[in-house]
C-alpha positions in Angstrom: -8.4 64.0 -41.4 -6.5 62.8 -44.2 -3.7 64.5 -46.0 -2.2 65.1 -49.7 1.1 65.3 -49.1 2.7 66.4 -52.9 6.4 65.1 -51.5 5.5 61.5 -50.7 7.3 59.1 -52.8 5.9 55.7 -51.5 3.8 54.1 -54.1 1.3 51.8 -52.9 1.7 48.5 -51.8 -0.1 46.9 -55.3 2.2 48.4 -57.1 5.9 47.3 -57.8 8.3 49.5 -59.4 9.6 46.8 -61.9 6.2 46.0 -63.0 6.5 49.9 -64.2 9.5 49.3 -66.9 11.9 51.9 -67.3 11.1 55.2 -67.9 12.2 57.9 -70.4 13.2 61.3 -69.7 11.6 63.6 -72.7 10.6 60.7 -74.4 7.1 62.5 -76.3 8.9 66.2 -75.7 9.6 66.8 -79.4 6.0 65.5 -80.4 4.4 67.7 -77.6 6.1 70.7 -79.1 5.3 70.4 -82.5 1.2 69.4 -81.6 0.8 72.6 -79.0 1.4 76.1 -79.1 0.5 77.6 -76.0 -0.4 81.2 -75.9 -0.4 83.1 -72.4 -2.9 86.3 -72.8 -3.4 89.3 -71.0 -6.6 88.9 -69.0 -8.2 91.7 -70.6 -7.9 90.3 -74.0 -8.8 86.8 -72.6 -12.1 89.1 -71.3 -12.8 89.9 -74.6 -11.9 86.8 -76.5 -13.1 83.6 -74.1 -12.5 80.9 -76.5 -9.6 79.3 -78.6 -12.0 79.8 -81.7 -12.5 83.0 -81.0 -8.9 84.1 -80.5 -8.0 82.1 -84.1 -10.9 83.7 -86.0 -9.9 87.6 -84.5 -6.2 86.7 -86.0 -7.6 85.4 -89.2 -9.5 88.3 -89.6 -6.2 90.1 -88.9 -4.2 88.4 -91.4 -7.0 89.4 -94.3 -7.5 92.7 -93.5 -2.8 93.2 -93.5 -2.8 91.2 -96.4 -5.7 92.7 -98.3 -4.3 96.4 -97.4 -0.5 95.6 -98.2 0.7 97.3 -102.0 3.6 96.2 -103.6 6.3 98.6 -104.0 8.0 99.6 -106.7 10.7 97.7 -105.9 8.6 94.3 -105.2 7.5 92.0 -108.1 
C-alpha cells in the first residue's frame, strides 16, 4: 500500500531544483490581500446563508435599510 507522506522533501527524479529558478518568499502576498477578503462565519449563519451571493446581498440589504433609517442631527449638515 502506498503512502502520502506530507514531510518528504525528495522531488522526483525528472525534476532538478535549478531548472526551478529561485524562489520568492511573499512574492504575490500584497496582491493576495488586496484581491480576497476572507470571512470566517458562524455555522449557523453559514446554515442560513449558503452562498457568497447570498451573504453580499443580506449585507447590502443591510446597508439600505441603516442608511435609509439614519436622520441627520441637528448638529450634522
Amino acid at each position: 500500500m502506498k503512502t502520502d507522506n506530507a514531510h518528504d522533501d525528495e522531488m522526483r527524479p525528472e525534476y532538478r531544483r535549478e531548472d526551478l529558478g529561485t524562489g520568492v518568499r511573499g512574492k504575490h502576498y500584497q496582491a493576495y490581500m488586496e484581491s480576497n477578503n476572507l470571512v470566517l462565519l458562524r455555522p449557523e449563519v453559514a446554515d442560513a446563508f449558503p452562498t457568497e451571493e447570498s451573504v453580499n446581498e443580506a449585507l447590502l440589504s443591510l446597508i439600505r435599510i441603516a442608511k435609509a433609517s439614519t436622520r441627520p442631527t441637528n448638529g450634522s449638515a
